[in-house]
N, C-alpha and C positions, 0 to 999 in steps of 0.2 A: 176561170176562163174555160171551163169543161164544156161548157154547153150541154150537159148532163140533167135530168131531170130533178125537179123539186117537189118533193112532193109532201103531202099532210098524210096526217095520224090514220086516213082511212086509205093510203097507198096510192090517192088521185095527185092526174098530173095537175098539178097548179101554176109552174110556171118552169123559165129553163135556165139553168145556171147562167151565168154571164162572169163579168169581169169582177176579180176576188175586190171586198170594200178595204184590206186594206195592203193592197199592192206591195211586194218586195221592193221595184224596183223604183219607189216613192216617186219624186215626181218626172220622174225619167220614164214611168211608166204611160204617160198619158201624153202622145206624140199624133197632135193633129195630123189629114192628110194633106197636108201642106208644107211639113215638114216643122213647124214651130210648135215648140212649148208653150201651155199654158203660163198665166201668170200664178203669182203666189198666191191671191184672191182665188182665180180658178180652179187650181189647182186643189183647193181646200172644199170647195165645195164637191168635184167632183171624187175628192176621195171619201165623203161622206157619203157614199151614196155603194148600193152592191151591184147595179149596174143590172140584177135580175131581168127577165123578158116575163110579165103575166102573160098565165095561158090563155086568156082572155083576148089578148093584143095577137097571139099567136094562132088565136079560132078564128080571129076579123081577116086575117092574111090569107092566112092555109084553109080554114073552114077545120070540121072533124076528123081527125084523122083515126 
């Protein structure tokens, strides 16, 4: 959850940390803005995932920085 950079073996930004794949605070961790918890299906799929941002998605928004 750093939002710290990621980068590859030649030191480019490739994409931006996001939220760790697998969470401490298990499924406590993933609290819609609506206030309800995922279900147990949900919940499994999105703790599969590193939740990363490509910097790809990040060049469509921001452009080059």
């Amino acid at each position: 959850m750093s939002g710290g950079p990621l980068l590859n073996r030649n030191g480019e930004l490739i994409g931006i940390n996001g939220k760790s794949k697998y969470p401490l605070g298990g499924i406590e961790a993933f609290i819609f803005t609506n206030g309800m918890m995922p279900s147990e299906q949900q919940f499994l799929q999105m703790e599969a995932l590193s939740w990363a941002i490509p910097i790809t998605n990040f060049q469509q928004r921001f452009g080059r920085m």
